[in-house]
N, C-alpha and C positions, 0 to 999 in steps of 0.2 A: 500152689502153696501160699503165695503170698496174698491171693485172693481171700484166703481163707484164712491169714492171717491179719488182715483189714477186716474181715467180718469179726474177728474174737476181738479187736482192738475197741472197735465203737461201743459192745457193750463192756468191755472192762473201763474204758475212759468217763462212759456213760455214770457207772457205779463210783469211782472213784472224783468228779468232777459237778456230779448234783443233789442234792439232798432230799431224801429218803422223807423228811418228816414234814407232812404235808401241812399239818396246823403252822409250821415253822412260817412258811411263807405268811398266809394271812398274818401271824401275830408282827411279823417286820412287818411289813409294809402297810398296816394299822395306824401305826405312830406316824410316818415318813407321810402318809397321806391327811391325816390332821394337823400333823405340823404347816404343811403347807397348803391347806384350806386356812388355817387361824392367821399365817403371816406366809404369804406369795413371795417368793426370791429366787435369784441366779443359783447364790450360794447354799439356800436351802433345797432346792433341786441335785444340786452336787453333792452335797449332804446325802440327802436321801437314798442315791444312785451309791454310795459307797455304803450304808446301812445296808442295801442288797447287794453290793459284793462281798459283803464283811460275812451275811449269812452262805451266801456259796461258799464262801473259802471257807468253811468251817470244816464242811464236809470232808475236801484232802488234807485240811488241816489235822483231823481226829483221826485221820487212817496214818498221819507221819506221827501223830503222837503214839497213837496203840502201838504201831511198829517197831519207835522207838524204844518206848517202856519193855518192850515183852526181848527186846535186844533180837530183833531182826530186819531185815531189811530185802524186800523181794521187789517183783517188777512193778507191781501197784503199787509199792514204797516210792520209788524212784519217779513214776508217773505221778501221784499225787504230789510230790514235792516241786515237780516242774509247774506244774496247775497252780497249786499255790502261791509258787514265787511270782508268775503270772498276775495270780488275781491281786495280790499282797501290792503290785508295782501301780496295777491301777487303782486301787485302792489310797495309795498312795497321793497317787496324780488328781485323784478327785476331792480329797480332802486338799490338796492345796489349793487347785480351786476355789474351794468353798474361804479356805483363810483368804485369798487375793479379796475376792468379792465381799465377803461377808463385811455386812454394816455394824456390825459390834461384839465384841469376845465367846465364843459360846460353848469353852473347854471345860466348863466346871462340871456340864453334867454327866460329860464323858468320863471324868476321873472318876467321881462320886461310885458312874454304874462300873468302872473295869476292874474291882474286885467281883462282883458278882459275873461278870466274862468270865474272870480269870479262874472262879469256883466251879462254873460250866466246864471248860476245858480241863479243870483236875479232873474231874469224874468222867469228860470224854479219854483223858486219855489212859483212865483204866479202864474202860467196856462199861463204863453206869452210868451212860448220859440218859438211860431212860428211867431213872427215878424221881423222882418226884423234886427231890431238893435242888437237882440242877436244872431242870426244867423252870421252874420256879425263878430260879437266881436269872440264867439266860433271859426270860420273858420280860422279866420286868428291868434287867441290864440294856437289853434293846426300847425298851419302851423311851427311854433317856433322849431317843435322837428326836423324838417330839420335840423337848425341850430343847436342844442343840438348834432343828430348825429353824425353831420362833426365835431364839437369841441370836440366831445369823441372819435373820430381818431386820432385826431392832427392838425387837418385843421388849418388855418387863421381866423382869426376872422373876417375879409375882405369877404371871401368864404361863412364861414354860414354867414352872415349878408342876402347875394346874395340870398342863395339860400332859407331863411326865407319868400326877398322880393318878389320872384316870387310865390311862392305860399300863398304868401298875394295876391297880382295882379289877381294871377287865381280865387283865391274864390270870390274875391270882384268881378271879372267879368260873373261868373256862379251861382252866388246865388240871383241878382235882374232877370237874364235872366231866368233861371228856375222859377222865382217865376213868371213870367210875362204869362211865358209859360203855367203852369200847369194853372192860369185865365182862358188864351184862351183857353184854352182845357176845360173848364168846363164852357163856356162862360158867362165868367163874367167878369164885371167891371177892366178896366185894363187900364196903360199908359206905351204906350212902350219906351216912352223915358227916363223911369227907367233904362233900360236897358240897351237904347245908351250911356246913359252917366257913365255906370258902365264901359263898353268899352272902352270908352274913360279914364275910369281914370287907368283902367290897364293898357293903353298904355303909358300915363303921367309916372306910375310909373316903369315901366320897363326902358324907356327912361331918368329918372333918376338915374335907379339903373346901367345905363350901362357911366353914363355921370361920374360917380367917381369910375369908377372900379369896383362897385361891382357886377355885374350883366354879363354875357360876350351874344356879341351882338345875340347869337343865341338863350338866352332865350328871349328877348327882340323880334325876329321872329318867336317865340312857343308863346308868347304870340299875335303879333299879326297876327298869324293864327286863336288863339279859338277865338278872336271880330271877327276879318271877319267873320268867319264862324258864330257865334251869331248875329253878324249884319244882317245878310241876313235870317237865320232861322226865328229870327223874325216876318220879312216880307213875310212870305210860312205859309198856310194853317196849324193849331193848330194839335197839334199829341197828343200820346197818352202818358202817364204818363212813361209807359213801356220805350217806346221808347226813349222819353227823358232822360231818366236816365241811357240809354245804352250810347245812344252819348256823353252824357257828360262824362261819364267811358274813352271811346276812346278819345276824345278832350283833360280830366285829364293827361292821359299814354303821349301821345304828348307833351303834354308841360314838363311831366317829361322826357323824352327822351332826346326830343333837349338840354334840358336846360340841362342834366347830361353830354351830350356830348360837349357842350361846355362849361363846368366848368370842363372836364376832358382834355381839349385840350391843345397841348401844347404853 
């Protein structure tokens, strides 16, 4: 019996302990690896290592809030709050790292994005974190720690501002496109000019973020390489979940690339 109640345990801990939304991964650790291409650090590393505990903990974080709201409390209540306090303490431990180390202030961008957390987690903790608006809010609230890492180098506040905006740009352009995509692929009800116009506004904003300096023009052509290439995918026969989620991994690394290389130029 107890055999077999260690076998029910690892997948119940399994569910309650790692996150289900597999774009989720790429789109954290996007920013956390630009960041620290643009400006290398102890404390931007610590940073970054708590930007992916902060996405783990989300996951027992959203099962103690539904639990909470819906006024129950069972044994995956109990275990995800263990998880959480856990992750929440290293979490903790690693941002103070980052404050010991860190060459100069880099809280601003965090407050700026933790209304758009805190909108993520309203709609997690009534059962709607998969529509569109908190998706949205989340993506571009994490994109923030770009900016957090370059400021805990010594960066410009000029530079993280930049490199926050593009990987707002990206998510806003791959998160109506994925959504539209995975429809098609399950065919169902779907309008693809959700997507054109998510395109088009990454391009708006990159072409702004390069029109005052903040942005340098080659992420401004990383961004509009992932529309082209979403524009057109689009309009091509509906694929497979898998596969979507691979392309957009490679599309993601591109736009971090270019865009580290030309905020690293001279």
């Amino acid at each position: 019996m107890a055999h077999e109640a260690g076998r029910e345990g690892r997948p119940l801990l399994r569910s309650v302990a790692l996150p289900t939304e597999h774009g989720g991964w790429s789109l954290t650790l996007e920013p956390v690896v630009l960041g620290l291409i643009v400006v290398p650090s102890a404390s931007g590393f610590a940073l970054g290592a708590a930007a992916l505990v902060a996405f783990i903990a989300r996951t027992p974080l959203k099962l103690v809030l539904i639990d909470t709201w819906r006024g129950r409390w069972m044994a995956r209540s109990k275990l995800a709050g263990r998880v959480v306090g856990a992750e929440v303490a290293l979490l903790v431990m690693l941002v103070v790292v980052a404050m010991v180390t860190a060459l100069a202030p880099f809280w601003w961008p965090l407050a700026i994005a933790a209304p758009l957390i805190g909108l993520e987690l309203w709609y997690d903790m009534r059962s709607r974190s998969r529509r569109l608006t908190p998706e949205l809010a989340g993506a571009v609230g994490i994109a923030s720690i770009a900016a957090a890492i370059a400021l805990t180098g010594g960066a410009e506040a000029t530079i993280a501002s930049g490199l926050w905006l593009v990987m707002a740009a990206r998510s806003i352009a791959a998160i109506p496109f994925v959504r539209v995509q995975l429809l098609r692929a399950k065919n169902r009800a779907h309008e693809t000019w959700h997507s054109d116009v998510a395109q088009g506004l990454a391009i708006v904003i990159g072409l702004a973020g390069w029109s005052t300096d903040l942005v340098p023009i080659a992420a401004v052509v990383a961004l509009a390489i992932q529309s082209t290439f979403e524009l057109v995918a689009i309009r091509r026969p509906p694929q497979r979940a898998a596969l979507i989620g691979a392309q957009q991994v490679v599309v993601g690394l591109t736009v971090v690339l270019i865009t580290a290389l030309g905020a690293r130029a001279p």
